[in-house]
N, C-alpha and C positions, 0 to 999 in steps of 0.2 A: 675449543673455547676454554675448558678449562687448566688446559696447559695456560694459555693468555693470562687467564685470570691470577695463576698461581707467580710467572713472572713478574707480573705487576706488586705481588707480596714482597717477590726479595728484593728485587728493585727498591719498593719502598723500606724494607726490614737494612738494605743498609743506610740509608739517609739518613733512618731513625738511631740505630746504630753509632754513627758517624756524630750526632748532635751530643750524645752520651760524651764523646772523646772530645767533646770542645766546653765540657764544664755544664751543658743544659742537665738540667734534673727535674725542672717543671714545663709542662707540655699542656697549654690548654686547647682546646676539642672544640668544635661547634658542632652541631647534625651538617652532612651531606652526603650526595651518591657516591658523586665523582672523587670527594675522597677519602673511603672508606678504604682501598687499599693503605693509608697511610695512617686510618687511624686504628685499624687492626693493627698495624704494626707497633703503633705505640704503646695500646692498652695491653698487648703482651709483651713491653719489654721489663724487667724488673726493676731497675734501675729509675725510670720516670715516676714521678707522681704525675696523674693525669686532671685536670681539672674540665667539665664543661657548662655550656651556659649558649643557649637557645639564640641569643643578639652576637651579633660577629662587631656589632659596636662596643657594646659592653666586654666584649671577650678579650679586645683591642687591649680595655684600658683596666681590665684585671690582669692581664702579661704586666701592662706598664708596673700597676703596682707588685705584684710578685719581684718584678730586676728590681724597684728601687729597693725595697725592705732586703732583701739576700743581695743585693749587689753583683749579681751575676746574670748570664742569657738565661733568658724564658722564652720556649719555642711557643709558636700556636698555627695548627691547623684547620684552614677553610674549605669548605668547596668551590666550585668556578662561580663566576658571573659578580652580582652585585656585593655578595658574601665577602669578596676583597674589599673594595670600595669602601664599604663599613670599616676597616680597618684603618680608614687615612691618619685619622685625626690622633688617634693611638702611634702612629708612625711617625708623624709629624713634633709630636711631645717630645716623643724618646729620641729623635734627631736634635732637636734643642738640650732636652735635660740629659743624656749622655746613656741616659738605661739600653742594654742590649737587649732587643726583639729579632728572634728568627721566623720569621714569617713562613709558610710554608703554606703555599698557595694551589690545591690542585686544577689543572685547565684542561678545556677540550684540546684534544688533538689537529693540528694544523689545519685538516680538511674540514672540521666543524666550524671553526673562524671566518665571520665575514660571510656565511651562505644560510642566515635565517636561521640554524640549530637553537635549540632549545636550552636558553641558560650559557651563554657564549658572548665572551664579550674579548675584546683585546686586554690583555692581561701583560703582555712583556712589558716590563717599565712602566708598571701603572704608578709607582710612585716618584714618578721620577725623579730630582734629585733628592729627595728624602731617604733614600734608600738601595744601597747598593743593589744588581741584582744578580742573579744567575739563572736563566733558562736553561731548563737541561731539553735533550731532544725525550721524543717516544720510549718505552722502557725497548728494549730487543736487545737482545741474546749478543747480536752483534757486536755491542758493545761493553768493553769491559768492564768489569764491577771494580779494576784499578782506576781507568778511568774518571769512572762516576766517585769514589773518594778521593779520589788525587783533586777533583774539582770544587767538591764541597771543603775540604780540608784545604783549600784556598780561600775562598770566601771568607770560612769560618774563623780563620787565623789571622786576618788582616781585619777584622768587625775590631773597631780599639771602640766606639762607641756609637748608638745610633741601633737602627733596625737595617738588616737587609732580606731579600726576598729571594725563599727557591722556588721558583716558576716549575710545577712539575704534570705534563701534561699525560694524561693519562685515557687510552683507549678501551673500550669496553673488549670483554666483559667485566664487571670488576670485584665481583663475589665468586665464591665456588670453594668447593672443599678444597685444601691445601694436600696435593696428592703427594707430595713430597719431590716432584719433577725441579730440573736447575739448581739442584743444590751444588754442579760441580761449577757451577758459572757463581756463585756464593760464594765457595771452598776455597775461590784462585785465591781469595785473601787473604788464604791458610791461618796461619796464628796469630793472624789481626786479631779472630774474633775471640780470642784466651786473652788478650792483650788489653791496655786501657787507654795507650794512649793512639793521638791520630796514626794516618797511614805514613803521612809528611809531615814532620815538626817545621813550621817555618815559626825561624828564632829570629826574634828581635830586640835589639838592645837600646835602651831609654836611659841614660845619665843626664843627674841635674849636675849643674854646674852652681858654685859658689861665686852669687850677685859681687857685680866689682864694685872694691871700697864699703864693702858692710859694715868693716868696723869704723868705718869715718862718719855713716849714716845712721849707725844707733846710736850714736850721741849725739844727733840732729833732734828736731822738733819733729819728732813724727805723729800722723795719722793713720790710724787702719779702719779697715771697712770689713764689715763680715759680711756674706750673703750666705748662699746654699752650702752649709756644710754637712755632715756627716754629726754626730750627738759626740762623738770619741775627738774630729777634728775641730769643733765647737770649744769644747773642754780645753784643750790644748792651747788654742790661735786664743781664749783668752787668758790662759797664763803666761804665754808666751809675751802678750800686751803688758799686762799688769807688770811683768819683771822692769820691761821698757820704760814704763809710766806714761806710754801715750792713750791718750782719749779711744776709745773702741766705739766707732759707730756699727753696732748690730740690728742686722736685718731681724721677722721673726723667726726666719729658717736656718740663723744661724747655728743657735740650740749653744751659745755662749753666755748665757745667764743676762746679758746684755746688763753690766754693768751702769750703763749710763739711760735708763729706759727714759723711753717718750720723744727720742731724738726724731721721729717725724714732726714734733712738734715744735721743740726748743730750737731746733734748726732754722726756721723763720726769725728768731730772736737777733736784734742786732748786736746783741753781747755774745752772743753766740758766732754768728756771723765773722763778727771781729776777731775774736779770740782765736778759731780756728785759721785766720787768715795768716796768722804767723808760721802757721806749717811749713816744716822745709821737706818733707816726704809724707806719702800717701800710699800705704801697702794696700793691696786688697784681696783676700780670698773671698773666691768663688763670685757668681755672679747672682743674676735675677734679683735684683736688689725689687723690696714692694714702695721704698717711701718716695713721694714724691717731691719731699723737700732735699730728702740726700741724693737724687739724681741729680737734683737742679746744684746742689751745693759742688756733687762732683762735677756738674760741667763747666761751675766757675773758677775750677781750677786754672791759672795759669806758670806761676812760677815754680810752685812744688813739682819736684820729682814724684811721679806716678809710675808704680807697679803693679802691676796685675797678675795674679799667681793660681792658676785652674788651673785643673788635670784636663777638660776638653780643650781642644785645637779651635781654633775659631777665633774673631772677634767678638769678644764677652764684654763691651758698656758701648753705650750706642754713643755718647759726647766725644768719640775718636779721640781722646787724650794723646798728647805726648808723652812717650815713656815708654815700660819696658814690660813685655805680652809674656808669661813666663808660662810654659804650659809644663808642669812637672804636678808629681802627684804632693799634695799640701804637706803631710808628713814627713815625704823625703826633705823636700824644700825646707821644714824647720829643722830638720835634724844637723844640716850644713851653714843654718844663721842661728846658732842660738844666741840669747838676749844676754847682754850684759845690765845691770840691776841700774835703774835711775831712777828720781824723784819724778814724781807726776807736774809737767810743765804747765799745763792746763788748770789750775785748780779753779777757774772763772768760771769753769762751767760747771762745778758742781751746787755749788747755790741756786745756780739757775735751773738744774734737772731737779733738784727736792722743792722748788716755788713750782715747777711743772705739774709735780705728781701731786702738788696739793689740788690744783686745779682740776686733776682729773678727776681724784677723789670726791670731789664738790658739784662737776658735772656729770657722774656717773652713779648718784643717791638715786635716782627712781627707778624701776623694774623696766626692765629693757634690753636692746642689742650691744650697748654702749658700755651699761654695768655690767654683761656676761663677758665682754670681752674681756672690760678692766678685772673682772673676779676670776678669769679665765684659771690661773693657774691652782685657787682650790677648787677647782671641782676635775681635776686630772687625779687619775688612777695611780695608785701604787706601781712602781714598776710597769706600768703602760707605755702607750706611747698615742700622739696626737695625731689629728688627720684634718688640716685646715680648708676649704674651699677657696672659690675666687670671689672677685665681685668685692660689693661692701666689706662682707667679716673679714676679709683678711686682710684691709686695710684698720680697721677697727683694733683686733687684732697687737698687729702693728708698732700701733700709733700708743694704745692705752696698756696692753699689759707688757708685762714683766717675765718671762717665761724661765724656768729653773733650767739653770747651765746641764748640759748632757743629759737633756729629757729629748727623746726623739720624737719629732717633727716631721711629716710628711704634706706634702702640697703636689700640685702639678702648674707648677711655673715659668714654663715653657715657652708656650703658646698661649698660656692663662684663660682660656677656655673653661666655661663652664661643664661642658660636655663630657662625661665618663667620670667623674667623681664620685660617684658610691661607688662603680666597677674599681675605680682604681685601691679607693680603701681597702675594698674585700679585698684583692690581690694583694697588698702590705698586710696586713692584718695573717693571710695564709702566709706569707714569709715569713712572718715573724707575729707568731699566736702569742698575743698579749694581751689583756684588756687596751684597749682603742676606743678611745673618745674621738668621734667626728661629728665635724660644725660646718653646714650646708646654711645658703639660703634658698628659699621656699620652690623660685624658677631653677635653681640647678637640680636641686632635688626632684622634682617636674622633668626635667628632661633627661633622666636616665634614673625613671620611677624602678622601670622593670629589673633595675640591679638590686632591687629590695630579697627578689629569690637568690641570690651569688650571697647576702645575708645570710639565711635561713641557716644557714651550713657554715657561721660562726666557731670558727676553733677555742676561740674566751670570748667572755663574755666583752660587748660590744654595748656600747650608747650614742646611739644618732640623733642629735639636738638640731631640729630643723629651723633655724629664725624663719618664721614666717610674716613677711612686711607687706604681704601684698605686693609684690613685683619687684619690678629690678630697682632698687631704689639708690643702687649707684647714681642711676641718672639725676637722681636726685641731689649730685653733689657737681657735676657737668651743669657746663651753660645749654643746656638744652631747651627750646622756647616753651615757655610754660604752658601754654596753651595747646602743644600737642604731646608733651612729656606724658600723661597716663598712658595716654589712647596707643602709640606711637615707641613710645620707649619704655616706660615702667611696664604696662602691659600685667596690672592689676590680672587675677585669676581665678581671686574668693575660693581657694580649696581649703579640705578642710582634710587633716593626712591621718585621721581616725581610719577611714575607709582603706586605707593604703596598705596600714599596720595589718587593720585585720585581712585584707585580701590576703597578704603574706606571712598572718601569723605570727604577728610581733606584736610584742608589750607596748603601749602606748599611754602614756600619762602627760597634762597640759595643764601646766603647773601656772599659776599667778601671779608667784611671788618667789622673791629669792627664797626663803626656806623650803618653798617647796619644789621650786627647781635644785637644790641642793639634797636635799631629800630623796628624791624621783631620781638623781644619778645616783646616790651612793645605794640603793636600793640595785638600783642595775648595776653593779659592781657585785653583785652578791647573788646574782640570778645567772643560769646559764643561758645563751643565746644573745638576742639582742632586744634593744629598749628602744624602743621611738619615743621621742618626747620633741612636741613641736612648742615651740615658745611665739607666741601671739603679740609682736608689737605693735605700735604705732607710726603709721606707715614709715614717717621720714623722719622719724626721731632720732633715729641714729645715726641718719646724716649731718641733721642737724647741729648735733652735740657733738660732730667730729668737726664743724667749721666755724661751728662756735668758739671751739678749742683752740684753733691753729688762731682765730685772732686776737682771742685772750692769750695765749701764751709770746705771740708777737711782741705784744705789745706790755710784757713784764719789764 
């Protein structure tokens, strides 16, 4: 038996091994039996930093945030049974939003499946197209340990974005001292293990090609569109605009200063509408666009030339445009169009973005969700970085502020799920240990409370400002019949997140007023750990003053 057990070590000591040579350096853990051969193997490899956390839901969506903040694979290790399942929704993000997850899934052994065993569930392709997969057989001596890397070292080399899973089924026993037995079934690897790179390099080669007629089309009327970018490609894609002099419609995750703020708003505007109708091209980096007036506006496109320019594969805008899908990394792509200098053809709309922002200005004077939005960027951290939720605020957001170019931005825009949003921050926040300001509402917060403890463990200090509106008060901007919107969709829940704080040992302060909301963060900028501060509005005021908005600004 304890030969068995010790097999199952090296078995797992190369897989773990093997994720080292594909660029993983973070490894997060959850408790379990069945796979403790693999996470013994982890917590002694040097190389890993190990992370864990008791919810295999929350653990999901702290990998997610670790890949986006480093931009690289983050493994995580479960036990069998429902311990995977928890993992979907975290699976299903990183397939939209492009982060690498290497799943590592331990399973009962064939003959435990399908006969009542304990903790046994079908696990081959539990995510199915979400997630590439690999089922390896039973560990045995039989098989070689070339093999077993020549197999991962495939998976791992072809992962360009998205999570894939190693199904690793594992037979008891699965403890015992390491008697030093099979080390020559290890050894066949010879100077792999001196070595850093895989066993198999599978090369691939990715050229962008130079768009045909560029220099015909940058002296056209053009339009660009920013969505998800990176804080470094933000900076860029808007100077690259400004040389142009086309109009930049910015998402808020594009982290391009968004020159032209409030275009969720002014977008409605028929001088707007018109103005922009003289486009003769329409660039666009990145996708997940949040506003719902520049989805509508891009689907009115019909005669401009449309380009769409994302590093992920895929159809990236749902209005099926005609035009041109360019999957190249943004960077490269500018390096081979750069801008020749022209006047800005558009100047119609800039009257109209400064009559906007007065507007906002004049709807966003009382203490609220509306004003934190619009005041969002003083109360951001020196050299920080942001961490936006779904739902309301980040339409808010959006719509009202102004966000400083090459300030980084993190969301989960995916799947736009409220679910794993503190998990994900704390995983950005360990990628990149910065002061991080995050803006939750009250139900997303409520529903992945217990990421409060992946907090505690705070590498800079940290300020979590809960809007609490009493429920989902998106609905509140939906035709939803009014008569069953609380009961039914808002889903009111009177908590009060003092209790929260203290369960888990956090600073908690519930401020009334902007100074004292201004106050109570720059106080948490200067503390170590983290700051709970819940802001107490009026249930649907925020909705309110964002539809108040689109119709006052329509109609300038």
């Amino acid at each position: 038996m304890s030969m068995s057990s010790t097999f199952n070590r090296r078995w797992c000591e190369v897989i773990v091994e093997t994720l080292t040579r594909h660029g993983v350096r973070h490894l997060c853990i959850a408790p379990g039996s069945r796979s403790a051969p693999l996470t013994l193997a982890a917590a002694s490899h040097s190389k890993l930093q190990c992370h864990t956390h008791f919810d295999e839901r929350g653990l999901g969506h702290l990998a997610l945030g670790l890949a986006k903040a480093r931009n690289e694979a983050v493994a995580l290790i479960v036990t069998s049974g429902t311990a995977v399942a928890n993992l979907y929704p975290a699976v299903i993000e990183a397939r939209l939003t492009g982060e690498k997850l290497v799943v590592i899934t331990a399973d009962r052994p064939p003959e435990l499946i399908g006969c009542g065993a304990n903790q046994a569930i079908e696990q081959q392709g539990i995510f199915a197209g979400h997630a590439a997969t690999l089922n390896l057989p039973r560990p045995t001596p039989e098989i070689s340990a070339r093999w077993l890397v020549a197999a991962l070292d495939e998976l791992l080399a072809n992962q360009q974005a998205g999570a894939v899973q190693i199904n690793v089924p594992l037979a008891e026993p699965l403890y015992g001292e390491d008697n030093g037995e099979f080390m020559t079934w290890r050894d066949s690897l010879a100077g792999w293990w001196q070595d850093a790179r895989p066993w198999v390099n599978h090369r691939q080669w990715h050229t962008v090609e130079t768009q045909e007629k560029w220099r015909y089309w940058q002296q056209r009327r053009g339009v660009v569109i920013a969505g998800g970018l990176s804080a470094a490609q933000g900076q860029r894609v808007a100077s690259w605009v400004q040389q142009l002099g086309w109009p930049l419609l910015a998402d808020a995750q594009s982290q391009t200063g968004t020159p032209l703020p409030g275009a969720d708003l002014w977008l409605g505007n028929p001088l707007a509408q018109q103005t922009l109708a003289q486009a003769e091209i329409v660039v666009q980096f990145g996708g997940r666009l949040i506003s719902k007036r520049l989805l509508q506006w891009q689907a009115s496109l019909q005669t401009a030339a449309f380009w769409l320019i994302d590093p992920q594969a895929g159809r990236r805008e749902a209005a099926n445009l005609k035009g041109d899908r360019i999957v190249a990394d943004i960077d490269d792509w500018l390096d081979l169009h750069p801008p020749q200098c022209h006047t800005r053809w558009a100047r119609a709309l800039e009257p109209l973005v400064a009559r906007t922002q007065r507007e906002i200005v004049a709807a966003c004077e009382a203490f609220g969700e509306a004003q934190l939005a619009h005041r969002l960027p003083q109360l951001l951290p020196k050299g920080g970085q942001l961490f936006l939720g779904n739902s309301l605020l980040v339409r808010l957001v959006d719509a009202l502020a102004q966000l400083p170019a090459g300030y980084p931005v993190y969301t989960n825009r995916g799947a736009s799920g409220i679910d794993g949003l503190l998990s994900t921050a704390a995983g950005v926040q360990r990628g990149q240990p910065r002061p991080t300001l995050v803006l939750l509402g009250d139900i997303s917060a409520l529903y992945d409370l217990n990421a409060l403890a992946l907090l505690r463990h705070a590498p800079a200090p940290l300020v979590l400002v809960i809007v609490n509106n009493n429920g989902g008060q998106i609905f509140s901007m939906l035709p939803t019949p009014a008569s069953q919107r609380e009961r039914y969709f808002c889903m009111p829940q009177e908590v009060n997140f003092s209790h929260a704080a203290a369960m888990f040992g956090l600073h908690y302060a519930r401020p009334e007023n902007w100074q004292a909301l201004q106050q109570d963060i720059a106080q948490g900028w200067q503390r170590d750990g983290v700051s709970l501060i819940e802001l107490v509005v009026e249930a649907e005021n925020g909705a309110q003053t964002y539809k108040q908005l689109v119709s006052q600004v329509a109609a300038l």
